[in-house]
DOPA-292123 format. One record per residue (C-alpha): y, x, z; residue number from 1. Coordinates in nm, 2 decimals. Layout:
N
+--------+--------+--------+-----+
!     yy !     xx !     zz ! num !
+--------+--------+--------+-----+
!      Y !      X !      Z ! NUM !
...
+--------+--------+--------+-----+
//
This chain:
396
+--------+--------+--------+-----+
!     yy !     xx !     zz ! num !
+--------+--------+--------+-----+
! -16.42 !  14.35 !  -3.85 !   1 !
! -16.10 !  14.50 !  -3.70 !   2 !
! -15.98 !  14.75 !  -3.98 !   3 !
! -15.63 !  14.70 !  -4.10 !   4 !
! -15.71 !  14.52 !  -4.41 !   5 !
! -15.89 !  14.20 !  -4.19 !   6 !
! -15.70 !  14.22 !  -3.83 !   7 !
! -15.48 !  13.92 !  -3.78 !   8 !
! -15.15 !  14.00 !  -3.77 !   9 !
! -14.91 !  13.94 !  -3.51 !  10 !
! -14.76 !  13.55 !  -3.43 !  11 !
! -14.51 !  13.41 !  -3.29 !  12 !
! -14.18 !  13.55 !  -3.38 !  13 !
! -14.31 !  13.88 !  -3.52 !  14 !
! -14.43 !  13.66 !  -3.82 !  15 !
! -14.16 !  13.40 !  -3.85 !  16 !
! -14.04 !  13.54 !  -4.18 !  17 !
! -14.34 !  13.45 !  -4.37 !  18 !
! -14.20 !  13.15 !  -4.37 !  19 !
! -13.83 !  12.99 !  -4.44 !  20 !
! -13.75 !  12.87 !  -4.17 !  21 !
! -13.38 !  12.84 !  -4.06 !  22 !
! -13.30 !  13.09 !  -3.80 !  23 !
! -12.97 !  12.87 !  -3.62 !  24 !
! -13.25 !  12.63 !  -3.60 !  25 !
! -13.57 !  12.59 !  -3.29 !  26 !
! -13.83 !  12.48 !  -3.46 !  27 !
! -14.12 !  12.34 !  -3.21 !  28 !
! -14.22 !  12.02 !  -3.52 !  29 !
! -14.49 !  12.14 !  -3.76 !  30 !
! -14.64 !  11.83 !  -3.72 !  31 !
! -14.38 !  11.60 !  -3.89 !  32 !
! -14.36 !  11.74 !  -4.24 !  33 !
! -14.50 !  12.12 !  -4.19 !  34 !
! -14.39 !  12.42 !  -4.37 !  35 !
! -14.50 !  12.64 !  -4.67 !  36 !
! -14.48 !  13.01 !  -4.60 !  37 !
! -14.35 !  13.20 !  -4.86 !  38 !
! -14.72 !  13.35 !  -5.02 !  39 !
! -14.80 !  12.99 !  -5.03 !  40 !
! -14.50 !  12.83 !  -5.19 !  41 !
! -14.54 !  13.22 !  -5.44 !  42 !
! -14.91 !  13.10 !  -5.54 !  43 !
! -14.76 !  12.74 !  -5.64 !  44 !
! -14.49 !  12.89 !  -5.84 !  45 !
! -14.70 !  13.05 !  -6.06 !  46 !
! -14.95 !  12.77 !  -6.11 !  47 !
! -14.58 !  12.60 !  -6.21 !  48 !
! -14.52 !  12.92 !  -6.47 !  49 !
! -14.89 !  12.85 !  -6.59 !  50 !
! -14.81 !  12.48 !  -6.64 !  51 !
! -14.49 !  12.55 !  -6.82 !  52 !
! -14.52 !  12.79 !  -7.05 !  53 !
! -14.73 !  12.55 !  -7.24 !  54 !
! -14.83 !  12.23 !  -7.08 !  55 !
! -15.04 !  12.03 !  -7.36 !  56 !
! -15.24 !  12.35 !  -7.28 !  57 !
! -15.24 !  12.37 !  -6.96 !  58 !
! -15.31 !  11.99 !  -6.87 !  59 !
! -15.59 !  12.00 !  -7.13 !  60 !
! -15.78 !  12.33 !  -7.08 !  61 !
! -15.66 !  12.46 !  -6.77 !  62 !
! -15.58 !  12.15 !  -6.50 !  63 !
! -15.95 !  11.96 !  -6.52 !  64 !
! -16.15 !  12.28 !  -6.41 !  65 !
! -15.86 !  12.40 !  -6.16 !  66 !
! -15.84 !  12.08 !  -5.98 !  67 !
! -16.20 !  12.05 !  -5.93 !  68 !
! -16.22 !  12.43 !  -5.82 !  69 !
! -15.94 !  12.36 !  -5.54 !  70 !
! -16.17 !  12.06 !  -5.40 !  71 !
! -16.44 !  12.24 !  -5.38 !  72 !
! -16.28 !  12.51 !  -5.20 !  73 !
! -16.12 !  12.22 !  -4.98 !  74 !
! -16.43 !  12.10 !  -4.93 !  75 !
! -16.59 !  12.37 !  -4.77 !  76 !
! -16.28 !  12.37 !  -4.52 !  77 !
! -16.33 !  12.04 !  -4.42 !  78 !
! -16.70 !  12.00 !  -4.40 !  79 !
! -16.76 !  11.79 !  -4.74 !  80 !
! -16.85 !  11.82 !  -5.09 !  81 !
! -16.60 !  11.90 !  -5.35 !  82 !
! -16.70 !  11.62 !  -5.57 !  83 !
! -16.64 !  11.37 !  -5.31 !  84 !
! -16.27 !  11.43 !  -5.26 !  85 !
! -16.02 !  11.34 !  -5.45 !  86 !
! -15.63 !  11.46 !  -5.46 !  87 !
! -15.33 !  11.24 !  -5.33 !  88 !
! -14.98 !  11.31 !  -5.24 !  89 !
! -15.03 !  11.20 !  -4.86 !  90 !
! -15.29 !  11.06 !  -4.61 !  91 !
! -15.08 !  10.75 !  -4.61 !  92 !
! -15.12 !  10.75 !  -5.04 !  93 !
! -15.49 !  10.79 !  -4.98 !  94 !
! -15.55 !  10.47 !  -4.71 !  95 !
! -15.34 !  10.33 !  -4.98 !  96 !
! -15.56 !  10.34 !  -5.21 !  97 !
! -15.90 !  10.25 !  -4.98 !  98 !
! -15.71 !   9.93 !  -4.87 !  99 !
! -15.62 !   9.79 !  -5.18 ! 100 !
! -15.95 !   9.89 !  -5.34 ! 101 !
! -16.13 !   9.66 !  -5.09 ! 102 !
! -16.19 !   9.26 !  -5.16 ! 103 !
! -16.11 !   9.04 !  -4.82 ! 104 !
! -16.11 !   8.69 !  -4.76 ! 105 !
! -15.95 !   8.46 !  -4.56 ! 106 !
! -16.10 !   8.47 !  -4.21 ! 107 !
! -16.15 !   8.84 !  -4.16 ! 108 !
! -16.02 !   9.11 !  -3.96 ! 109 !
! -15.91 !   9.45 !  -4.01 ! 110 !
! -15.92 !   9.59 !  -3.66 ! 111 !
! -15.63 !   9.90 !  -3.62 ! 112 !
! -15.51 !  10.06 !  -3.34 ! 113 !
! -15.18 !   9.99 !  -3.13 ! 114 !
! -15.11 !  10.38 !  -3.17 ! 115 !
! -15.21 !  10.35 !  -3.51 ! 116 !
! -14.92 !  10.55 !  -3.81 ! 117 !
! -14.67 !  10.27 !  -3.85 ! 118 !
! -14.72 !  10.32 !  -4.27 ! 119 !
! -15.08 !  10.25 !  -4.27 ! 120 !
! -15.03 !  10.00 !  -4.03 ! 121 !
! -14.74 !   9.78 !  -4.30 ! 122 !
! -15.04 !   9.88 !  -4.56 ! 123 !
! -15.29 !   9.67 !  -4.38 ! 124 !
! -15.08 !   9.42 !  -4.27 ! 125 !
! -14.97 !   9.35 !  -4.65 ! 126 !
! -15.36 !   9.36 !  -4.78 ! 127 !
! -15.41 !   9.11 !  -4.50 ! 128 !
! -15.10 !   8.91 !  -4.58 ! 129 !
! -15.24 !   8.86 !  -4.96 ! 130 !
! -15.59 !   8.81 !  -4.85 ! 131 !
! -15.49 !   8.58 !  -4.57 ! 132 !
! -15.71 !   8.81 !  -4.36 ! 133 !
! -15.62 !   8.90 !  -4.02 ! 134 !
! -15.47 !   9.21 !  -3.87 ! 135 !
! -15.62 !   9.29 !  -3.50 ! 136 !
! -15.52 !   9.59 !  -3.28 ! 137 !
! -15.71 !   9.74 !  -2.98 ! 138 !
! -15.48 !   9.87 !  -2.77 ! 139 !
! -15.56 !  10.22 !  -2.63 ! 140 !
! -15.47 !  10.31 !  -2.28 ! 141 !
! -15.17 !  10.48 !  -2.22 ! 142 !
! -15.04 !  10.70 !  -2.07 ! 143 !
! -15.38 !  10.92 !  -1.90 ! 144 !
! -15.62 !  10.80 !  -2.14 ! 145 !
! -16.00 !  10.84 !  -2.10 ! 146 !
! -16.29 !  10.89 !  -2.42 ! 147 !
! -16.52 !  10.60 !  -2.28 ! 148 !
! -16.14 !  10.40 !  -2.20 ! 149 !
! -16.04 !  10.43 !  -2.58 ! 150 !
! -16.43 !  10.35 !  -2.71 ! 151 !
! -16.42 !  10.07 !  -2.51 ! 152 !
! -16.06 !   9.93 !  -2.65 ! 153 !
! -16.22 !   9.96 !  -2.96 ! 154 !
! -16.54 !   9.81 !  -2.90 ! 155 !
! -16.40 !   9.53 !  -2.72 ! 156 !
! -16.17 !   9.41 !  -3.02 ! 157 !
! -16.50 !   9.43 !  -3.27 ! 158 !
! -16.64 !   9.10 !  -3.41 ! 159 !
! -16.83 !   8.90 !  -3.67 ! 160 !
! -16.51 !   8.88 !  -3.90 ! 161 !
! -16.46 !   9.26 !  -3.87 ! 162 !
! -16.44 !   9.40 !  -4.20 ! 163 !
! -16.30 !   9.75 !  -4.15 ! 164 !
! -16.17 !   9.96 !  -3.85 ! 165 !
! -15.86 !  10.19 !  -3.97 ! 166 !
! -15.82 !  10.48 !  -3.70 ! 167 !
! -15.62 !  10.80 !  -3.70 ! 168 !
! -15.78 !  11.08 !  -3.60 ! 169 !
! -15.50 !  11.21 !  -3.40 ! 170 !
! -15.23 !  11.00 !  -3.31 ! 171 !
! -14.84 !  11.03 !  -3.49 ! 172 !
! -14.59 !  10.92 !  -3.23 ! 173 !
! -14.85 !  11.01 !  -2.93 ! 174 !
! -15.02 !  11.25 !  -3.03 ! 175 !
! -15.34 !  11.23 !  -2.91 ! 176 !
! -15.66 !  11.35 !  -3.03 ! 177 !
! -15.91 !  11.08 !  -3.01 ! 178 !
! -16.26 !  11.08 !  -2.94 ! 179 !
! -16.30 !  11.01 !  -3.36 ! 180 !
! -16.68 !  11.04 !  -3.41 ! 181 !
! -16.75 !  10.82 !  -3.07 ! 182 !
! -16.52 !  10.54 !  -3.25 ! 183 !
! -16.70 !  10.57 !  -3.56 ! 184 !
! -17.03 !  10.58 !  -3.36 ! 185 !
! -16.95 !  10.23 !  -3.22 ! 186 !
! -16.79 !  10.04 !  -3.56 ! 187 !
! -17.16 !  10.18 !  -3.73 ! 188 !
! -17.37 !  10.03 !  -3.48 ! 189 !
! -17.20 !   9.69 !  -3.57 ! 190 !
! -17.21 !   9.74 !  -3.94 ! 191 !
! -16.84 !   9.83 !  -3.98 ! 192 !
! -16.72 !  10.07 !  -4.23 ! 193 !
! -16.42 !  10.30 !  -4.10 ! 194 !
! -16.13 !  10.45 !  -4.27 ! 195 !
! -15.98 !  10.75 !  -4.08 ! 196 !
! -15.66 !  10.84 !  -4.13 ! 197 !
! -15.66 !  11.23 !  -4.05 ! 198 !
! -15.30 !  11.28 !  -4.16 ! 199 !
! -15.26 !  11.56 !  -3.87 ! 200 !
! -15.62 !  11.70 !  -3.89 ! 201 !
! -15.71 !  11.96 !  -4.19 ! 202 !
! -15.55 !  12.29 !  -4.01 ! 203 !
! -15.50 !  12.19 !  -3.63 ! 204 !
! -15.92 !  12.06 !  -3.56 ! 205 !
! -16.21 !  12.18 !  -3.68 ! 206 !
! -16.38 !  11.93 !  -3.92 ! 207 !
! -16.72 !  11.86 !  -4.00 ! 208 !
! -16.67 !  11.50 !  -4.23 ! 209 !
! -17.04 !  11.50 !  -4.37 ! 210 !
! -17.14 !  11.48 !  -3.99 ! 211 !
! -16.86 !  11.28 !  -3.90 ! 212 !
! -17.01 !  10.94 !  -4.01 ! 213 !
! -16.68 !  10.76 !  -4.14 ! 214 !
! -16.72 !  10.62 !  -4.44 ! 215 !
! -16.34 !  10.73 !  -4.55 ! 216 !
! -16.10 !  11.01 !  -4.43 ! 217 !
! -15.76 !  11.09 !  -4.57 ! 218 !
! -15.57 !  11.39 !  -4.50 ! 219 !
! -15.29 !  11.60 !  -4.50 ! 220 !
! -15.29 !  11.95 !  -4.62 ! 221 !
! -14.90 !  12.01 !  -4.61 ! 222 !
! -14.92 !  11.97 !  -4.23 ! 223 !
! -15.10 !  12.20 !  -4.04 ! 224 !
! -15.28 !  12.39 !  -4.30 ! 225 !
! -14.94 !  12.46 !  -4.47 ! 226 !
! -14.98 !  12.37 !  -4.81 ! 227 !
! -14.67 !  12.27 !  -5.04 ! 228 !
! -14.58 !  11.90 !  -4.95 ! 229 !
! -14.73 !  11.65 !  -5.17 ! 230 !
! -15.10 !  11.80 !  -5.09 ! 231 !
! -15.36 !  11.57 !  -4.92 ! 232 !
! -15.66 !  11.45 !  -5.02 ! 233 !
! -15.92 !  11.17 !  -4.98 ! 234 !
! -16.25 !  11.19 !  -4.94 ! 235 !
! -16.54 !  10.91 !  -4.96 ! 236 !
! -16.92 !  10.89 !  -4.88 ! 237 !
! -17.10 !  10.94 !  -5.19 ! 238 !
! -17.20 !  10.56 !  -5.13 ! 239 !
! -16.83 !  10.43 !  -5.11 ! 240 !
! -16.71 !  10.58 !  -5.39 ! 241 !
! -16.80 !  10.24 !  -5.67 ! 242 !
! -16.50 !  10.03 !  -5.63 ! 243 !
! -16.24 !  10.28 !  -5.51 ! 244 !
! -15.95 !  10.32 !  -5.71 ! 245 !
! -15.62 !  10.52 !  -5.66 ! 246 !
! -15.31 !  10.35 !  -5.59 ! 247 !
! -15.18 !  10.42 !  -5.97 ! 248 !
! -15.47 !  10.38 !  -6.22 ! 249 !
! -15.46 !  10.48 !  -6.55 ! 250 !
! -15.71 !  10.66 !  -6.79 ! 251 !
! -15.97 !  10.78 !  -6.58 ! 252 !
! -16.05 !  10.41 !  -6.48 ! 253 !
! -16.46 !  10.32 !  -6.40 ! 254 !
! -16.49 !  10.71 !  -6.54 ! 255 !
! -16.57 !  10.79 !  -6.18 ! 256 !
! -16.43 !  10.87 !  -5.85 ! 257 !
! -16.32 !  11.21 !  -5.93 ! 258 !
! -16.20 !  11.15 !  -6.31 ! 259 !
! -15.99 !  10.87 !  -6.16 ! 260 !
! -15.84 !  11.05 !  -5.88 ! 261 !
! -15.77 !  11.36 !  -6.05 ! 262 !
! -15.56 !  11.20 !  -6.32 ! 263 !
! -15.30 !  10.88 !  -6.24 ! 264 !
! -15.05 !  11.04 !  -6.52 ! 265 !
! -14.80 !  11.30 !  -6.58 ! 266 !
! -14.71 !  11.52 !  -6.25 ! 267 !
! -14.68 !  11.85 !  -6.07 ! 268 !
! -14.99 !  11.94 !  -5.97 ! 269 !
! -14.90 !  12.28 !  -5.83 ! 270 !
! -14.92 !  12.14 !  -5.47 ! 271 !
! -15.31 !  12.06 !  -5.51 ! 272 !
! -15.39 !  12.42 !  -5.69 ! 273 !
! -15.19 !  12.58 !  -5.40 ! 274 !
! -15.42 !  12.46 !  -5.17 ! 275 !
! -15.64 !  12.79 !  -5.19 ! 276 !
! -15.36 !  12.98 !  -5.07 ! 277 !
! -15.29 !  12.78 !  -4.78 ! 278 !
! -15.68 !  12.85 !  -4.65 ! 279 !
! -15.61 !  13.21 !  -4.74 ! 280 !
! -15.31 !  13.23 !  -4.59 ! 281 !
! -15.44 !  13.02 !  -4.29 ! 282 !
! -15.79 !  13.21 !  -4.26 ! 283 !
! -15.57 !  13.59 !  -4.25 ! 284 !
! -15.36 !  13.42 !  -3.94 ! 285 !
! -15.75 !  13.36 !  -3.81 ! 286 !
! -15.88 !  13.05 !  -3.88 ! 287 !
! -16.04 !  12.89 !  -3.57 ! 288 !
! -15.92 !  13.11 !  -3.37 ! 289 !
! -15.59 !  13.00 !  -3.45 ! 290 !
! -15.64 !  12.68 !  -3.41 ! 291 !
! -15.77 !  12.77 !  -3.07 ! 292 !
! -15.44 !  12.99 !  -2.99 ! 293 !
! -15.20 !  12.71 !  -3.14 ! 294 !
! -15.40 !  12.47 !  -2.87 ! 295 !
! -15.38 !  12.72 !  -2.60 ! 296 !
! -15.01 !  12.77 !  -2.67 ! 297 !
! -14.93 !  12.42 !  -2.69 ! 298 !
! -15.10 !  12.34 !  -2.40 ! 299 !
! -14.86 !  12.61 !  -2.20 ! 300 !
! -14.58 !  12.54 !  -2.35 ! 301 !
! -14.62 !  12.13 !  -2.23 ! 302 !
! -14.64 !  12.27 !  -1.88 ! 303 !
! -14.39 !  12.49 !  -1.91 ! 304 !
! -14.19 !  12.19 !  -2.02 ! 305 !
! -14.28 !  11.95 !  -1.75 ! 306 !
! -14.21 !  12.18 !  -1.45 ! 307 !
! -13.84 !  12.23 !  -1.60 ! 308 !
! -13.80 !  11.87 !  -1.62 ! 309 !
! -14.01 !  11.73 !  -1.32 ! 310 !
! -14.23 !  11.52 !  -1.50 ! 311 !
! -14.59 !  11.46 !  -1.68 ! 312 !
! -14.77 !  11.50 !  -1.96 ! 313 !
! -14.89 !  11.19 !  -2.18 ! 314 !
! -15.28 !  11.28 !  -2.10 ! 315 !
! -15.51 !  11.59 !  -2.08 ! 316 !
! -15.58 !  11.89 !  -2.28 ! 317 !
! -15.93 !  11.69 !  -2.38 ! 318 !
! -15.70 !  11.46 !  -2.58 ! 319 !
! -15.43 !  11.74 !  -2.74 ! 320 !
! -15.47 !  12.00 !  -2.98 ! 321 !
! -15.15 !  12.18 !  -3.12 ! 322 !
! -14.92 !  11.89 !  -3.00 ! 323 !
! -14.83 !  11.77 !  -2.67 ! 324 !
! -14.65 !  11.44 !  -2.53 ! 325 !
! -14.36 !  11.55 !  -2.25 ! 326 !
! -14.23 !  11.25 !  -2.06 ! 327 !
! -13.86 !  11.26 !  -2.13 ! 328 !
! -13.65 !  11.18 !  -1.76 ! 329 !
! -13.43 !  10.94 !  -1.97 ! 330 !
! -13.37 !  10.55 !  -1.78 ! 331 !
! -13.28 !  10.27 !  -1.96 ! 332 !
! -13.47 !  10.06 !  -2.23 ! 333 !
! -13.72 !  10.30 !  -2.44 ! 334 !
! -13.61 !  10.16 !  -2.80 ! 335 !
! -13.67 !  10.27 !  -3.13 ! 336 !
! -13.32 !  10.30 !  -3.21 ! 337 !
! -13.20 !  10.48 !  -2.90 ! 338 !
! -13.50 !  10.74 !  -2.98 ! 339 !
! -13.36 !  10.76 !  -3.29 ! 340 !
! -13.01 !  10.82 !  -3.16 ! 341 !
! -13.16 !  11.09 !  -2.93 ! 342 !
! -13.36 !  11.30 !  -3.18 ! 343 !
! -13.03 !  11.30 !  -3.39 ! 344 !
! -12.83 !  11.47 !  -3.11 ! 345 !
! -13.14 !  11.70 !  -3.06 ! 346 !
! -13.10 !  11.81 !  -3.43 ! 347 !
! -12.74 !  11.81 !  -3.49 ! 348 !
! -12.61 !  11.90 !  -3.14 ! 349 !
! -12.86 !  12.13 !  -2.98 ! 350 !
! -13.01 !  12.24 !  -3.33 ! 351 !
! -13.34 !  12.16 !  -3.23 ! 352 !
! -13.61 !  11.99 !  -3.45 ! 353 !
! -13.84 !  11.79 !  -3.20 ! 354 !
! -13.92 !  11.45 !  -3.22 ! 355 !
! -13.85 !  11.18 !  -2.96 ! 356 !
! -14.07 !  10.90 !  -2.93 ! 357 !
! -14.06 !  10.58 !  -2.69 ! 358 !
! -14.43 !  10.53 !  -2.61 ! 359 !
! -14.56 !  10.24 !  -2.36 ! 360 !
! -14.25 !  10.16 !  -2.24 ! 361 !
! -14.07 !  10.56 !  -2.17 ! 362 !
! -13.91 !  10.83 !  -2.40 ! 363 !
! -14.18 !  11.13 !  -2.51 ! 364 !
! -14.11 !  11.49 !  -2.64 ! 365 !
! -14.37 !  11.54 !  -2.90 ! 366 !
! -14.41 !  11.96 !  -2.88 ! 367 !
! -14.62 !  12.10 !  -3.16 ! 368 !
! -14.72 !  12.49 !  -3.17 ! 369 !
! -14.75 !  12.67 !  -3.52 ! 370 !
! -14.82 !  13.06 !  -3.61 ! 371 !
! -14.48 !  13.10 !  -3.59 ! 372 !
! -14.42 !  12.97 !  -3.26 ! 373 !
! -14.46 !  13.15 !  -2.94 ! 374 !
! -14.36 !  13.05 !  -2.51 ! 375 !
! -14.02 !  13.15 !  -2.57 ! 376 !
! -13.97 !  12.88 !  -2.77 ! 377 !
! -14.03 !  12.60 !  -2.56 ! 378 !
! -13.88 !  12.80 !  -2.28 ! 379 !
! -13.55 !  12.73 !  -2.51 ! 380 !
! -13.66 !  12.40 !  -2.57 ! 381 !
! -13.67 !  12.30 !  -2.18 ! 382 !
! -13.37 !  12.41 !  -2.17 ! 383 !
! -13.23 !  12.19 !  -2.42 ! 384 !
! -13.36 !  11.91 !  -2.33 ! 385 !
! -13.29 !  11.93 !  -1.93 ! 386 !
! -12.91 !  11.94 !  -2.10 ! 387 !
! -13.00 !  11.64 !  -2.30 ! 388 !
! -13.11 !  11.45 !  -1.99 ! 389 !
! -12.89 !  11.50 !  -1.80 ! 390 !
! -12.57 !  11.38 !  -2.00 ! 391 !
! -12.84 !  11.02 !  -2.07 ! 392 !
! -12.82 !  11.03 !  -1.71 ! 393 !
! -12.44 !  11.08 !  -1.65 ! 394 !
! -12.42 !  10.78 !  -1.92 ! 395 !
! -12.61 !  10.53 !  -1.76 ! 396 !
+--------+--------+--------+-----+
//
């Protein structure tokens, strides 16, 4: 349908004031922390003017069926049953609580990626540390990456001590998006379960988690769906729910997966219930078909990028989605605290919000593409960073 009440509207700037975003500011990071638009940050405020103007009520009578309503209409976003995800503040909250729900023993391994989100990464090494299990990591190639290259790291790091493979489904610092149901594929055919974190999926891939085969997968909705930070979820195979517990238990305890999940004590839970606004709001801007322009952009805008600064990209478009890895023409040693230096002179100097990772041994733009972004943008942002470069250079 094309009337006026179901066209998508136009993106890029011409819809930049949906949101509240900081216009002294170039945005090209939607992948770090997101941003609410303004109808979605309107539908939580009421569910907050619900919750307040009487809460015994509201916790009581209202909460339990709205809760369950807003994973069921998650669910149908993601592929997956309502009543098999459960609420969390963050992907990382949700490995969290898969981790430390699991019994190791000494002598096993908990295989992870060398790519793998640093957070989850501490998580396993601690549940290995008291279990005096083992931590091993497959390291991925990199840069120029290939599916059957990254199945194979993975395969080749499997053993008879394997307990659990941890793997994000698109990379943080590198941002790649990785041949997930291949990975999962493998660990199966050797009897090893697999936790996924999908921090960066719901909103920039399509996602199918019934079909996926994982036996876990914790995402974030505050990303790239756009929902009010503090909105992810967790979701479990019907057959791994026994056993799993959230990080905080309290009453719902052995009442369930979802009774314990949806209750771990007093909180906000506005940024769950908003999470039917953020699929509205994310379905008017089109849906797949915004995923697939966000992709497209993305895509152009990393080439744009790399002819202004005469270099590469980290791998090809079969590995990105709505982010893209720009070699950064810095010398010198590719530190985390120089990186850090660096994306702190992007934000305070050149008032640009991009991160700056160092990735197998070199310095990597990480450019993401939102509704509100459009070529200009990153037009600005080549720009920027040539200047950047340059005085590095001059430095060294």
């Amino acid at each position: 349908m094309n009337d006026a009440a179901t066209a998508v509207p136009a993106l890029g700037a011409a819809i930049r004031r949906e949101w509240r975003l900081d216009p002294d500011f170039l945005t090209v990071n939607h992948g770090s922390f997101g941003a609410a638009p303004l109808a979605v940050l309107a539908a939580q405020e009421e569910w907050r003017r619900k919750l307040e103007s009487q809460p015994t009520r509201f916790m009581r009578n209202v909460l339990p069926g709205a809760l369950r309503r807003a994973a069921e209409r998650l669910g149908r976003f993601v592929g997956a049953r309502g009543e098999d995800i459960g609420f969390v503040d963050n992907a990382t909250t949700g490995c969290n609580a898969v981790l430390r729900s699991l019994g190791f023993a000494p002598g096993d391994e908990i295989l992870v990626l060398d790519h793998g989100y640093g957070a989850v990464r501490n998580t396993v090494r601690y549940v290995a540390e008291c279990a005096g299990a083992r931590m091993v990591e497959a390291a991925l190639p990199f840069p120029q990456p290939s599916a059957d290259g990254v199945v194979a790291a993975v395969a080749s790091k499997l053993s008879a001590r394997t307990r659990l493979a941890v793997f994000d489904h698109i990379t943080s610092h590198s941002a790649l998006v990785l041949p997930i149901a291949r990975m999962v594929a493998a660990c199966r055919d050797r009897g090893v379960p697999v936790l996924v974190d999908g921090a960066h999926g719901p909103g920039m891939v399509d996602l199918d988690l019934t079909a996926l085969g994982a036996d876990w997968y914790s995402g974030n909705c505050h990303k790239w769906l756009s929902a009010p930070k503090g909105c992810a979820f967790l979701w479990a195979r019907k057959d791994r729910q026994e056993g799993l517990h959230p990080a905080v238990v309290s009453h719902g305890y052995a009442k369930g997966f979802t009774q314990e999940f949806d209750w771990t004590g007093t909180r906000d839970p506005s940024a769950y219930l908003a999470v039917d606004a953020a699929i509205d709001f994310h379905e008017r801007l089109g849906g797949g078909a915004l995923r697939a322009r966000n992709a497209a952009l993305a895509r152009e805008a990393a080439e744009l990028v790399v002819r202004r600064l005469g270099t590469g990209t980290a791998a090809g478009p079969e590995f990105h989605a709505a982010m893209w890895l720009v070699r950064a023409p810095i010398e010198g040693p590719a530190t985390a605290e120089r990186a850090q230096a660096l994306r702190g002179r992007l934000l305070d100097e050149f008032k640009t919000d991009v991160p700056l990772h160092p990735v197998g041994g070199a310095f990597w733009l990480r450019l993401s593409a939102q509704a509100y972004n459009e070529l200009d943008d990153f037009a600005r942002l080549a720009e920027k960073a040539a200047v950047l470069c340059d005085s590095e250079r001059r430095r060294n």
